[in-house]
Structures are given as C-alpha cells and as structure tokens.
N, C-alpha and C positions, 0 to 999 in steps of 0.2 A: 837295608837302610844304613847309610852312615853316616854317624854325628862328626858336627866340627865347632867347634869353636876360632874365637879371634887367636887364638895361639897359634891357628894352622893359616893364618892370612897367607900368608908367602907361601902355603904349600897348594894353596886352591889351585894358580894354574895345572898343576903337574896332577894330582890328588883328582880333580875333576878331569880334566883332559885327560886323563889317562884310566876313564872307567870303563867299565863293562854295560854293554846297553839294557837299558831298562832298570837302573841304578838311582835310587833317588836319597839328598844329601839335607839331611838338615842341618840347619846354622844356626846355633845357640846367639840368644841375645849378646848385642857387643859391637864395637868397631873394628871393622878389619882395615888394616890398612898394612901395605907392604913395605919392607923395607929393602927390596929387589932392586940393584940397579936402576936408572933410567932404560939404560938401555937391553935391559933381561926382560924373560918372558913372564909379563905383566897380563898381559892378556890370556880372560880363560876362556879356553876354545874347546868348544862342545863339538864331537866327531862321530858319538855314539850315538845311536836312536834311540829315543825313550826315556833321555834322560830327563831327571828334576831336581834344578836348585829352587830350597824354600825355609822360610824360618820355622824352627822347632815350634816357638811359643804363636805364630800366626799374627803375629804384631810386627807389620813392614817397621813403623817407627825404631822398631827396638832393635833391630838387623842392619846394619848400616854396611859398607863397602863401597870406599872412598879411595879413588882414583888421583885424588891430590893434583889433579892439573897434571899430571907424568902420566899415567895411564893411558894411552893411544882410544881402546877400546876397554870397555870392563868385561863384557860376555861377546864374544863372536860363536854364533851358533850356524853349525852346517849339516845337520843334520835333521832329519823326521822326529815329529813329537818329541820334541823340548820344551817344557814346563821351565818358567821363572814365574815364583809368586812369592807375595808377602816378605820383599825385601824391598831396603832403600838402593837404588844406587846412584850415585855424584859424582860429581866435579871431574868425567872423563875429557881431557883433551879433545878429541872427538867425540865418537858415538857411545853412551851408553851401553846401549842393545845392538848389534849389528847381525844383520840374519845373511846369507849370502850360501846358496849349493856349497858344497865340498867336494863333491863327487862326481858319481857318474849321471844325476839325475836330480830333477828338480826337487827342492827340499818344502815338505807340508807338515800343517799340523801346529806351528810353533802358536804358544800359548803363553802371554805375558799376563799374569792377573794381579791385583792386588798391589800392584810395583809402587814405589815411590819414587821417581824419576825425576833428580834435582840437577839442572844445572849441569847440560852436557855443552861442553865448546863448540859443536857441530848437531847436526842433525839429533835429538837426544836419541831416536830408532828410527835407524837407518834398515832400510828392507830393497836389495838390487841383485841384479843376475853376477855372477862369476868371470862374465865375461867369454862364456862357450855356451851361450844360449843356452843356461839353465836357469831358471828360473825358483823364487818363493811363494807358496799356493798357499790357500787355504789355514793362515795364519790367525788370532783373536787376539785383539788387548782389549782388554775388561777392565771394569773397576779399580783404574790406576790411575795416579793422581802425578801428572806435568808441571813442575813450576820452575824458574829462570829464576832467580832473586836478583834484589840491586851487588849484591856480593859478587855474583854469577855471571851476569852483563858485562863486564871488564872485559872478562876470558873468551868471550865467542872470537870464535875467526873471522880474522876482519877479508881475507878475503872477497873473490864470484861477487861484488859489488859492497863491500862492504860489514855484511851481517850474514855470514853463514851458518845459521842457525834455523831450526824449525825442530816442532813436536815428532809426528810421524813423516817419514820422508817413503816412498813406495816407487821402486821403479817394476815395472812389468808384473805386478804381483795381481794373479788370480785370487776371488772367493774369498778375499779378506772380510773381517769383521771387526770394525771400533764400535766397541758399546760400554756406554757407564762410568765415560773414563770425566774428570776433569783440568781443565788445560787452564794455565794463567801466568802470563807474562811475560811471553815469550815476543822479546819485540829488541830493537834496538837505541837508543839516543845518540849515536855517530851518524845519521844521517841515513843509512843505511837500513834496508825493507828485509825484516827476518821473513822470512819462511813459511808456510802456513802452519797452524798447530798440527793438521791434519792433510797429506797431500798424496794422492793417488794420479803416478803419471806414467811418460812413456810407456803405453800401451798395454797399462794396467784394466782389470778387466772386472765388471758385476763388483763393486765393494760397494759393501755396508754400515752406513757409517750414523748410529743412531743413538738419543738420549746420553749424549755429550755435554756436560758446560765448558762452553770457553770463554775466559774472562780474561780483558785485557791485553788481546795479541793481537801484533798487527794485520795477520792473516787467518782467518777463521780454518774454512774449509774449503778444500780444493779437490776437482777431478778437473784432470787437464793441465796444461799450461802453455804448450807449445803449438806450431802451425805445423811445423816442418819438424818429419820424426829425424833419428837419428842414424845412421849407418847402420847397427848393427841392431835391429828392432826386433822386438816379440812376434810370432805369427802363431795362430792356433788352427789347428785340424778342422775345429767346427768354426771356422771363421762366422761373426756372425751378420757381418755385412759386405759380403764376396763383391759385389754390386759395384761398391765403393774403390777405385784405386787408390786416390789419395790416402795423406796421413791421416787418422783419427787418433787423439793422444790418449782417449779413456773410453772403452767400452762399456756401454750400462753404467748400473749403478744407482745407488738409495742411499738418497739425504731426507732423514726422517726424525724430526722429534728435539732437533736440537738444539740448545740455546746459546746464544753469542751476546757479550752484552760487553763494552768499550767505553772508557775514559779516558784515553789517553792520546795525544800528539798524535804518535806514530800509527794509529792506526789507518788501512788501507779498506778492504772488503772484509765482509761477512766469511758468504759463501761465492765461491768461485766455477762457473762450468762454463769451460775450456776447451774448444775442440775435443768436445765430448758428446758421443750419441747414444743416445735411446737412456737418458737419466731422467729418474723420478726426482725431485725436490719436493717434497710436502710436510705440512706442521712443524716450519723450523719459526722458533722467534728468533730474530735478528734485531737488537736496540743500540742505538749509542746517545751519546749526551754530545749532542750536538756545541755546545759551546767550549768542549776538552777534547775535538777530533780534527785537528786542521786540517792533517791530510787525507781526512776518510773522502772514498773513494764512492762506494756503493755496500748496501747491505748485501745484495744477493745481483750477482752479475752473470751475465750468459754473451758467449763469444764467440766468432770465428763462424764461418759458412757454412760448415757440416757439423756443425753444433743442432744435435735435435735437444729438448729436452721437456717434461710436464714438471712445470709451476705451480703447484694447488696449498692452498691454504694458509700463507704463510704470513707471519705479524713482521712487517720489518719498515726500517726507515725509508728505505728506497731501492726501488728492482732497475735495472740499465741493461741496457740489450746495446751489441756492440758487433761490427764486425758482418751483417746480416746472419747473425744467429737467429734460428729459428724454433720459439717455444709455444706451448700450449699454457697459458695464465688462464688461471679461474679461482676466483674466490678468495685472493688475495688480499691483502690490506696495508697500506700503506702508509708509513709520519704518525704512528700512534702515538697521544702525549703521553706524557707520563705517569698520568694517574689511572692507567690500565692496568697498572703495576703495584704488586704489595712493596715492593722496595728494591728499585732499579739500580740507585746505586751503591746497593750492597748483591746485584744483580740475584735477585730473586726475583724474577718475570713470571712468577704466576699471578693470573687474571685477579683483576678485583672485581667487585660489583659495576663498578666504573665502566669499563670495558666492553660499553651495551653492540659498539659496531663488529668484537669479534666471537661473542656469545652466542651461540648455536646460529655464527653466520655464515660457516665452511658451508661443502659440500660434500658426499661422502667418497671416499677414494678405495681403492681396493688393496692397496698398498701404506695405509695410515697407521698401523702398529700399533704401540700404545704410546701412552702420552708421556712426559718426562718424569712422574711419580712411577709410571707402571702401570696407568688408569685407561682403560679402554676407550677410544676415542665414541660421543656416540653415531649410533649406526646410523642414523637418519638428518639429523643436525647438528655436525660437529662445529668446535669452535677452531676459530682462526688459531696457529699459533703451536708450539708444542705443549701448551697446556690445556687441559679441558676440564674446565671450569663445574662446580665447586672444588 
C-alpha cells in the first residue's frame, strides 16, 4: 500500500501512473488540487491491472480532487480491475472518470464505488471503445452519489446541441452494473436537453441498471438512442439475434427497482428504450409534478420497430410507445396522484396506505429483484412500483 497526502497532489499523475499492478493508494483526508500547468499532465492515467485509488479514513466527503475547470479528465483508466472508491471528484472540464482499452484488448472489471461525482463539464463517466474495436466489459458503479450544482451548470459544454453533459454515458459496453447510486441535477437552463443520468448505447449489451434514485434530471434512464448504428460498430461472437440485420442500439438489458422523481422545466423522459431488444423494464416508479415539467415528454417510453421489450409493474405518469415499438405491458399503473407517496417532493416515493390501486396489484415476474430498501418483492402479490409496501 502507499500513503498520499494533498502535498503529493501534482505528483498523483506520475506517482499513480507509474505503479506496478495490483498496487493500491490511499489518500489521506484533504484537497488536492494541482498546481501543473494548464497544459501538463494533469490527467491520471491508470495502465496497470489491479490498481486502487481510495481514501484512507473511508469518508468520500473528506478526500476531495478538484480538477478546477483545467483538468481535461481527472482519472482515465485503461486497464483490468481498477478500484476508485470513497473519493470526491469535481469540476473536470470534461470527464471525471473516463474508462476507455489501452491496449491490446478489451478492458473489464472497473469498479467505481462510493464516489462522489460533482460537476463534470461533459459526460461526469464516460465508458467507450479506443477506437480498434476494443471495447469496456463488465464494469460496476455502486453507491455513488451524481450531482451537477447551480455552480456547476455554467461550465458544461455547450456544444452536440447545446448541453453536453450527462451522469453515465456507455458506448458498446458489456455486463455492466449501476446499482445504489443517486443522481440529481443533471439538466441544462440554456435551452439545451442534458444527457441521461444513466445511458447504455451503440450496441451496448445485458446492462443492469437497478435500485437508483434520480432526482431532477432531464433524462432519467436510457438503453438505446439511435436508429441507424455507426461505422465502426460493436459485433459479438454469440451474437444474440443473428436473425436480425439491421441496427439494434442495445442488446437486453434490466431496468429494475428504480426511482425517478422531477420538478423542473427541463425535464424530458423517465426511462428511455430505444432501439432496444429483449429489455426487461419492471418495478420502476416514475413521478413528476406535473405543474414544474413543461417540457416532460413521457415517464417511460419505448421506440423504434425492432425495439422488443416487457413492461411490468411499473408506477409512473405516463408510458408512450412510438415508432411501432413492440412491448409486453401488464400490471402497470398509470397518473398516480400524489397522495401515494409519503413525500414526493422531497422525492421519497415510497407507498403510503393511500396507494390502495398499487398495493399487492403487480403480478409476479421472474426478474423483480428486490425493492428500493433491499425488501424482497412479494412472491405472489407484488406491489406496483419500486417499493413494496409496508
């Protein structure tokens, strides 16, 4: 193990990037912040397998590394099993986290836990290929906490329409996992549609994306986006709908358990499936306050001709099907008012006694998980919604 402190801020790139694998770094409570050129190597880039940055005392709050708006990226990881946990990191020009091959083969395992993710210019984690068809697999962010502040909002890049910005951004990425994390605020007031908190595309594959709160972002959750893939597209060996030539932008896939709850203007959709096939959607609550969403679009929308997808049990404002997208709905519920809710807009969306139409009114699915506490949904009459009531 080696210790660091804020005194070694400016030696992290060289100091980290330059370990030996399987090396793991604790960071003494403190701010780091560099006082590197603009144009010096700012950026710490992980190359070795196995590595782990994490704070000594386990307290993200207290570990900070601040990017100051000069920082391009704060971590660019290219390699297998790289731990980042129980740190803050902010204010990167671009990406926060950027996962991307290095080498000669696709990079797995990366493991964000614990993070405290403030206010990246771009995408806050960004996850894409290298550009020679290698690909990011089998990634997890867990229990990390996304927010954008009004501080924060100036700085996104206003290019790609405006507001480039968003939570997770995933291009081709396998076997991923979001779980535990909460999202809030990631939206724009220049006119301009951020990003989804959470976005699995170009011919990303099976993600799992569950027991999330997003609060306040113009785009909830996304698998899919586009009609028409891209030149230089992801293919896999066990392709698993050979059948199909066309593009499909998201293979599989489980949205399970989530909550999504919106106050503001800019909001657009919930959840989003986009030229997506063979996706589960079940026990997500989806609410907004209809009189603070102008722009909202839909809670949970489903798109595009070779879009398959099952619909079950879900509390939300409103479902839209678009494009002759084809789903299986059952058990749904839709325009719940607001006394369903112990307190919607402090977006705590679990059930009240209120709530007689989504109270053991599911039906049981094989894929329902547990509920947004961790509570086992029940087996025989479950409730609508990601909560299951008491």
């Amino acid at each position: 193990m080696v210790s660091l402190t804020p005194a070694d801020a400016d030696r992290l790139p060289s100091i980290i990037g330059q370990a030996q694998p399987n090396t793991t770094f604790l960071l003494a409570d403190g701010l780091y912040q560099m006082s590197i050129p603009t144009d010096g190597p700012r950026t710490i880039l992980i190359n070795a397998a196995g590595i782990t940055v994490r704070s000594a005392s386990g307290n993200a709050e207290a570990v900070i590394i601040d990017g100051e708006y000069v920082t391009r990226e704060i971590f660019a990881l290219r390699a297998d099993d790289v731990t980042l946990a129980e740190i803050t990191l902010t204010r990167a020009l671009h990406h926060l986290v950027h996962v991307s091959p290095g080498g000669s083969k696709h990079v797995e395992h990366t493991l964000l836990y614990g993070l405290r993710l403030i206010d990246g210019g771009e995408q806050f984690v960004k996850v894409n290929s290298n550009g020679a068809q290698l690909w990011s697999d089998a990634g997890r962010v867990q229990c990390s906490r996304f927010l954008l502040t009004d501080a924060g909002r100036p700085h996104i890049a206003n290019h790609t329409g405006g507001c480039y910005t968003g939570g997770i951004d995933t291009h081709g990425g396998r076997d991923w996992v979001v779980r535990n994390n909460h999202f809030e605020g990631i939206y724009c007031t220049n006119g301009g549609l951020a990003e989804h908190a959470i976005h699995f595309w170009r011919r990303s594959r099976d993600t799992l994306i569950e027991n999330n709160t997003i609060v306040d972002c113009a785009r909830g959750i996304g698998l899919g986006l586009i009609a028409d893939g891209p030149e230089h597209q992801r293919t896999y060996d066990d392709e698993p709908y050979p059948e199909i030539t066309e593009y499909i932008d998201h293979l599989g896939g489980l949205v399970r358990n989530n909550v999504i709850w919106n106050a503001i203007d800019w909001y657009d959709t919930g959840i989003g499936i986009v030229n997506t096939r063979g996706a589960v959607v079940v026990h997500n609550t989806v609410v907004s306050d209809a009189d603070h969403t102008s722009l909202f679009f839909s809670s949970l929308d489903y798109r595009f001709p070779l879009t398959r997808v099952d619909i079950q049990n879900n509390l939300v404002r409103r479902i839209t099907r678009r494009g002759d997208a084809q789903g299986s709905l059952l058990a749904n519920h839709e325009d719940p008012p607001i006394g369903f809710f112990v307190d919607a807009p402090a977006a705590d969306l679990h059930l009240t006694v209120d709530a007689v139409a989504a109270i053991d009114a599911g039906v049981p699915h094989a894929q329902a998980g547990h509920d947004i506490d961790g509570q086992q949904h029940n087996e025989t009459n479950p409730d609508i919604g990601a909560d299951e009531f008491p």
